[in-house]
C-alpha positions as CSV (number, residue, x, y, z in Angstrom):
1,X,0.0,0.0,0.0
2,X,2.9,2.0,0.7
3,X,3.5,2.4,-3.0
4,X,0.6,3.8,-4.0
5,X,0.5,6.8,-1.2
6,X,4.2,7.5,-2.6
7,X,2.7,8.0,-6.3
8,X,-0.5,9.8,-4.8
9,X,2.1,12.2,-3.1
10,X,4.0,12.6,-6.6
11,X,0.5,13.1,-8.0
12,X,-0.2,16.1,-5.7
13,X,2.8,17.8,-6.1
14,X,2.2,17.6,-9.6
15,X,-0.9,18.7,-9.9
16,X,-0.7,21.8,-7.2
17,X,2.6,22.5,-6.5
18,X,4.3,23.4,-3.1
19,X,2.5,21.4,-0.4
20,X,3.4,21.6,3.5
21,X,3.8,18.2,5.0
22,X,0.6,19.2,7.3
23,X,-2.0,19.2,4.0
24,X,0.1,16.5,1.9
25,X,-1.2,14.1,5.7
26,X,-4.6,15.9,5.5
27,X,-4.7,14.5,2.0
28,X,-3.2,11.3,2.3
29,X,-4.9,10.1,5.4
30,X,-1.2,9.9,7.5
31,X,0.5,11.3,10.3
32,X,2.5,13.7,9.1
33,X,6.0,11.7,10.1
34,X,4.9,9.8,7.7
35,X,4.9,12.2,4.8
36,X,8.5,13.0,5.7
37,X,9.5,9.3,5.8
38,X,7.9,9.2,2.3
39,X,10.0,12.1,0.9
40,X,13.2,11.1,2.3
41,X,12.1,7.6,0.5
42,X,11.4,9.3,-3.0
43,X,14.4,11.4,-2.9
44,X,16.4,8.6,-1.9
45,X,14.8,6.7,-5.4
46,X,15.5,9.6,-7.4
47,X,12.4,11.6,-7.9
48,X,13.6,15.2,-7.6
49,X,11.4,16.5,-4.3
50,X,12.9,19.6,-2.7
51,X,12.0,21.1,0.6
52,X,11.8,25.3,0.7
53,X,11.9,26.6,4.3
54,X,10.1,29.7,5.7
55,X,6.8,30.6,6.2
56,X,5.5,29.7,3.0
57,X,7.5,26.8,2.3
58,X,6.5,23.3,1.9
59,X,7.8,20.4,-0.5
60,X,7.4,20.8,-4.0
61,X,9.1,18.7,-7.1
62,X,11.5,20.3,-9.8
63,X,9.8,22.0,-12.8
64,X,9.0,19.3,-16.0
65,X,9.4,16.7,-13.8
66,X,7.3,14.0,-16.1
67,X,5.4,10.7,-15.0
68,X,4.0,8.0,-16.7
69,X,1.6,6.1,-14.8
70,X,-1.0,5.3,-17.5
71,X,-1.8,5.2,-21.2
72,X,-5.3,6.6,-21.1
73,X,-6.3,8.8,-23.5
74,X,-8.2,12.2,-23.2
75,X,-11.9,10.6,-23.7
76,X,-11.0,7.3,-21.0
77,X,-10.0,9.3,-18.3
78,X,-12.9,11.6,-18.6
79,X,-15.2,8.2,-18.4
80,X,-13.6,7.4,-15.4
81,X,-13.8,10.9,-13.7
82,X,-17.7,10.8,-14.5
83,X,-17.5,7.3,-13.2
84,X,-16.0,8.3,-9.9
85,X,-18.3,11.2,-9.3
86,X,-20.9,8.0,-8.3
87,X,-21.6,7.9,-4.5
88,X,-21.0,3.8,-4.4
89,X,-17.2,4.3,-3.9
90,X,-18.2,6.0,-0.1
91,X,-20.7,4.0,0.4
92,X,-18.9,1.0,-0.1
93,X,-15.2,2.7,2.2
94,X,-13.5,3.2,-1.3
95,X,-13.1,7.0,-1.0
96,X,-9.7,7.2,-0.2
97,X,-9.0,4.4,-3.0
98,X,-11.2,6.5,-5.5
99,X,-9.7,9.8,-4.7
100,X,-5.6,8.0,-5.4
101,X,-7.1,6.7,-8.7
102,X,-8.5,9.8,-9.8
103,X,-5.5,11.7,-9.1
104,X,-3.9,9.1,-11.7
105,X,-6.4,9.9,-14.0
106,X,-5.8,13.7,-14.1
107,X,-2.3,13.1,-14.5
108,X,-3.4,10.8,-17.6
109,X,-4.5,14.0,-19.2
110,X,-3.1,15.9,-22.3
111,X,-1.0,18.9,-20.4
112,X,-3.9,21.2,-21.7
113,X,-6.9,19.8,-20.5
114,X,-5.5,19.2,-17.4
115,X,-6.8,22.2,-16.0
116,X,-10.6,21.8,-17.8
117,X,-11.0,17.7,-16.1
118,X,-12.6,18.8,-13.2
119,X,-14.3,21.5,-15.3
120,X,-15.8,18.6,-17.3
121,X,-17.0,16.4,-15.1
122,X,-19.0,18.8,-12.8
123,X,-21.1,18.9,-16.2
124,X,-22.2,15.4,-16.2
125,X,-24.5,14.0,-13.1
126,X,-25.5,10.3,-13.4
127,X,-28.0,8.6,-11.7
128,X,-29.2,11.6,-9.1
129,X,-31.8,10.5,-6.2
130,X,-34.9,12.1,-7.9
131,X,-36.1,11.7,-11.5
132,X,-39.0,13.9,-13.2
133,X,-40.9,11.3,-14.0
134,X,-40.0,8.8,-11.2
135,X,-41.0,5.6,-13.5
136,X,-38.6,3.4,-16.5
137,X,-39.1,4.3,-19.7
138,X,-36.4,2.7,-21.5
139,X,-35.9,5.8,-24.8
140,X,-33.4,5.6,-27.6
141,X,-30.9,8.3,-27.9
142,X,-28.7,8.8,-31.1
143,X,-25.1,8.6,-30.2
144,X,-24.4,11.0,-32.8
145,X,-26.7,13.7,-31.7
146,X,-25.7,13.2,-28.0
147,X,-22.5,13.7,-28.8
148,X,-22.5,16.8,-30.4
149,X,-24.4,17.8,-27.4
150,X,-21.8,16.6,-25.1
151,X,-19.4,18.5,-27.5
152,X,-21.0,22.2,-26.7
153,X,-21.3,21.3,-22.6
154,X,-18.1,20.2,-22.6
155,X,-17.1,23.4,-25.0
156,X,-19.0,26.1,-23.7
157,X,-20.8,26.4,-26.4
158,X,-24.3,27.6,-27.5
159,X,-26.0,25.0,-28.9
160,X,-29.0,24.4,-31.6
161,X,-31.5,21.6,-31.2
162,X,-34.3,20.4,-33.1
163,X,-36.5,19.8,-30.4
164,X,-40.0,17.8,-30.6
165,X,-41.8,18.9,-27.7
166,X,-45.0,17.1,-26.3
167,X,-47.7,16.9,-28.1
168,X,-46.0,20.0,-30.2
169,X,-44.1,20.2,-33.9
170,X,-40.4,19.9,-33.9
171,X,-38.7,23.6,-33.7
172,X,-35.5,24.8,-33.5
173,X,-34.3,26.6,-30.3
174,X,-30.3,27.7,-29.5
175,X,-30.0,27.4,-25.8
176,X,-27.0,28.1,-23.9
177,X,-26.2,24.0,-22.3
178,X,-25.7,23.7,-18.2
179,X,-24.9,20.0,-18.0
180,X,-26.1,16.9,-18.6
181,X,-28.3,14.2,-16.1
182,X,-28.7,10.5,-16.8
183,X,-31.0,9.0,-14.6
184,X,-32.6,5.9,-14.8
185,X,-32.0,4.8,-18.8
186,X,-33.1,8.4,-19.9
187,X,-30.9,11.7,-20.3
188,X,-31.4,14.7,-19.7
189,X,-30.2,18.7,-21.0
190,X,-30.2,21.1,-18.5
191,X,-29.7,24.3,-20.2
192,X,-31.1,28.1,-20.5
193,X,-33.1,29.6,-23.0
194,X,-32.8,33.7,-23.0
195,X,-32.3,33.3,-19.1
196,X,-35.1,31.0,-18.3
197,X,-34.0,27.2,-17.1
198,X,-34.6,24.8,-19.2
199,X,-34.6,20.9,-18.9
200,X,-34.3,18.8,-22.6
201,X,-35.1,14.7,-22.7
202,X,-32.2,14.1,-25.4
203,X,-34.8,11.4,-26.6
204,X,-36.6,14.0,-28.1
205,X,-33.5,16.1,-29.6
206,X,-33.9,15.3,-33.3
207,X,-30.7,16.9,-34.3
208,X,-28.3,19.1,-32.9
209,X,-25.2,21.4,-33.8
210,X,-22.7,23.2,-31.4
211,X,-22.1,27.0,-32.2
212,X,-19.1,28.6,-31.8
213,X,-20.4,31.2,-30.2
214,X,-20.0,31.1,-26.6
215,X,-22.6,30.1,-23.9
216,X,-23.9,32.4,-21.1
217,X,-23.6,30.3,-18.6
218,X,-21.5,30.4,-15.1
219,X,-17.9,28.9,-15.1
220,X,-18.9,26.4,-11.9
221,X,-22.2,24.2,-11.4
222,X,-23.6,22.3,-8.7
223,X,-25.2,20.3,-11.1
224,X,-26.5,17.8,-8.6
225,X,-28.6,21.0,-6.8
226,X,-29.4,22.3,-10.1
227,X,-31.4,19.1,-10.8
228,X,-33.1,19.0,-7.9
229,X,-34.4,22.6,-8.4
230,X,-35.5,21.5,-11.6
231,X,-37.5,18.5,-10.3
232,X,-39.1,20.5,-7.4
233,X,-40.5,23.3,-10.5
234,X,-41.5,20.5,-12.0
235,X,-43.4,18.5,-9.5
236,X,-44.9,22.5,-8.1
237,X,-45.3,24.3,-11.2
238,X,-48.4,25.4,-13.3
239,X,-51.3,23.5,-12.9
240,X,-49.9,20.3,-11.5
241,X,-51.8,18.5,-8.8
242,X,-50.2,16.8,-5.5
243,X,-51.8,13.4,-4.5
244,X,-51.8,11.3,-1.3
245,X,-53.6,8.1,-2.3
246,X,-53.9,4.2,-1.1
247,X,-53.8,2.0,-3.7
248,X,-53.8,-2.0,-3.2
249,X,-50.0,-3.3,-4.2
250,X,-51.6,-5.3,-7.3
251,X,-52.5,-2.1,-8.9
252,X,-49.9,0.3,-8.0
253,X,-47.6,0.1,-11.2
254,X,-51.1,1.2,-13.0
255,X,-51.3,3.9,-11.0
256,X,-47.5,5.3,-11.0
257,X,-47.8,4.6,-14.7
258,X,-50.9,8.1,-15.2
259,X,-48.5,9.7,-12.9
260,X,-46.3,12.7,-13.5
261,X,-44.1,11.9,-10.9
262,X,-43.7,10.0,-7.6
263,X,-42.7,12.3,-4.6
264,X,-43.1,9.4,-1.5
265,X,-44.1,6.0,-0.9
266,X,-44.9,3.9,2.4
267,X,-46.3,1.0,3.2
268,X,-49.7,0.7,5.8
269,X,-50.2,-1.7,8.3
270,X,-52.9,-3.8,6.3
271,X,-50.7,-4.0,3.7
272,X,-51.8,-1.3,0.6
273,X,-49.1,1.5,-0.2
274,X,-49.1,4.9,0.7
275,X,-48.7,7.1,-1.9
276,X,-47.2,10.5,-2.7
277,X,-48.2,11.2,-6.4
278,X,-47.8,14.5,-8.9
279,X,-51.0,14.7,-11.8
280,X,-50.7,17.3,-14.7
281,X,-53.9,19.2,-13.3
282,X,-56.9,18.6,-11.3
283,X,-58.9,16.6,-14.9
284,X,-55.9,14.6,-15.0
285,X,-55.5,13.9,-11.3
286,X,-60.0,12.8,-11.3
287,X,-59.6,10.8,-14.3
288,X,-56.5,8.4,-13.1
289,X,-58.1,7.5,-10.1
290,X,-61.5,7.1,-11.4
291,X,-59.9,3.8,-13.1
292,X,-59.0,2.5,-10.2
293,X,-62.5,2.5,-8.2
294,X,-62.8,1.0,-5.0
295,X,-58.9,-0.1,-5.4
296,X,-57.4,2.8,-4.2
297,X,-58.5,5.6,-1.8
298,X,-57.4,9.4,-2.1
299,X,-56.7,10.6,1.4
300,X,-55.9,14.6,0.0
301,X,-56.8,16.9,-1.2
302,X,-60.4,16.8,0.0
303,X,-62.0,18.7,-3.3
304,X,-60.7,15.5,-5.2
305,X,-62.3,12.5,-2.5
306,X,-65.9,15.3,-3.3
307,X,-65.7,15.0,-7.1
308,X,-65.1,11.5,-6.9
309,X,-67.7,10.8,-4.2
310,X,-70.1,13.0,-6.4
311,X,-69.1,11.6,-9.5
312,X,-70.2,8.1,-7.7
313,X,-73.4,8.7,-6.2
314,X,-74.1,10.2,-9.6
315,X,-73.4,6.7,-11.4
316,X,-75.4,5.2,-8.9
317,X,-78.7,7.3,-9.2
318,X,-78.6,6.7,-12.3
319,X,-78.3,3.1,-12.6
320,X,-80.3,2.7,-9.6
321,X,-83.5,3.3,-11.5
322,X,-84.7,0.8,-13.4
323,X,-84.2,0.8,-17.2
């Protein structure tokens, strides 16, 4: 193990310069005797590590000092930034494994993209807790088209899409790309339009072409808060319609399937789920759980348990009389 903290040190020095032996321990999870053991060790094996006393001094390694650790190119070590940007490697005690390997592939990097990895792979989030539509729907997505939008995130750059719309014709828009979300076998643009947010399924990108003019956009994203911003507009905004129902387990995939959006989900003691679900208005919201009848239960809002209850009693009058 020892030889791996020694090229995770070389890595650091590297890639930030002069380090006291205090932060290289902070960083490397050691005491910092241990640090100094581990310079004396490289210097001793040659790699040039110099020590500059004072109050700003620290260790730092001579100028063009060159490793070669791996043969990744530019696009594989992006993949496996992305990749390590996944919460399993914490949840799972890698973190300390995953922060040595991405430090390997940084150093992996042509000398000029060095500095833009990072930048890079803030603008991809994979697999986020919450999903707009909190179901699987399995969509297609043209490599060649998602590339070329990865090209203008990754760029900068504005970006022109031929975008179909729901129930709408395809139109071009330019939109000025945030980053992009995949989440759940479906992808996601999250981009502005002149200023407003805007959030793109890339199933329904039809073609698209980076411009070389430059995007208005700010140089750092929390991209992971971003997209939970957009799924709360989503689930709050317009006319859209918050649910707490009981549905019997056999028919709940029915009912997530008319849903917008799934918020929560328990189970109650006699066994039927407790549900938390989003409709597109208040037509929408009567309609889905008409279908359902005596299978599921709406505990809120109240005016939806009156429609229904009238819409009931007004089915029965009518077939209560005879023919």
């Amino acid at each position: 193990m020892r030889a791996d903290r020694l090229v995770s040190l070389v890595l650091l020095l590297r890639q930030r310069g002069r380090m006291t032996a205090e932060t290289l321990a902070r960083e490397l999870e050691v005491s910092t005797r241990t640090v100094l053991r581990d310079i004396e060790a490289l210097s001793a094996a040659g790699v040039p590590v110099y020590a500059e006393r004072g109050r700003h001094g620290g260790f730092a390694l001579l100028p063009d000092f060159q490793t070669a650790l791996t043969g990744l190119n530019h696009d594989e070590a992006l993949a496996l930034l992305i990749a390590g940007s996944r919460r399993g490697a914490q949840l799972f005690g890698l973190g300390s494994a995953l922060a040595s390997a991405m430090l390997k592939v940084v150093d992996a990097l042509p000398e000029g993209l060095r500095d833009t990895a990072a930048g890079a792979a803030q603008r991809l989030l994979i697999d986020p807790e919450t999903d707009l539509l909190s179901r699987r729907v399995t969509e297609e997505m043209p490599d060649a088209i998602v590339a070329e939008v990865r090209r203008a995130v990754f760029a900068g750059h504005k970006l022109r899409i031929h975008y179909a719309a729901v129930d709408q014709s395809p139109k071009w828009r330019t939109v000025d790309p945030i980053g992009l979300v995949t989440v759940r076998e479906q992808g996601y643009l999250l981009a502005k339009r002149a200023g407003e947010d805007r959030t793109y399924r890339l199933s329904r990108v039809l073609a698209a072409e980076k411009l070389d003019e430059s995007a208005q956009r700010p140089d750092t994203v929390d991209l992971d808060r971003a997209w939970q911003e957009r799924n709360a507009q989503f689930r709050t905004g317009g006319d859209k319609v918050a649910v707490l129902v009981r549905v019997d387990p056999a028919r709940r995939e029915h009912l997530v399937g008319t849903a917008l959006a799934v918020c929560a989900e328990e189970a109650d003691a006699d066994g039927w789920l407790r549900l938390n679900v989003i409709f597109q208005d208040s037509r929408h919201a009567e309609w889905a759980l008409w279908q359902h009848a005596t299978d599921a239960e709406v505990l809120a809002p109240q005016w939806l348990r009156t429609s229904l209850c009238n819409r009931a009693a007004a089915i029965a009058a009518r077939y209560g009389q005879p023919s």
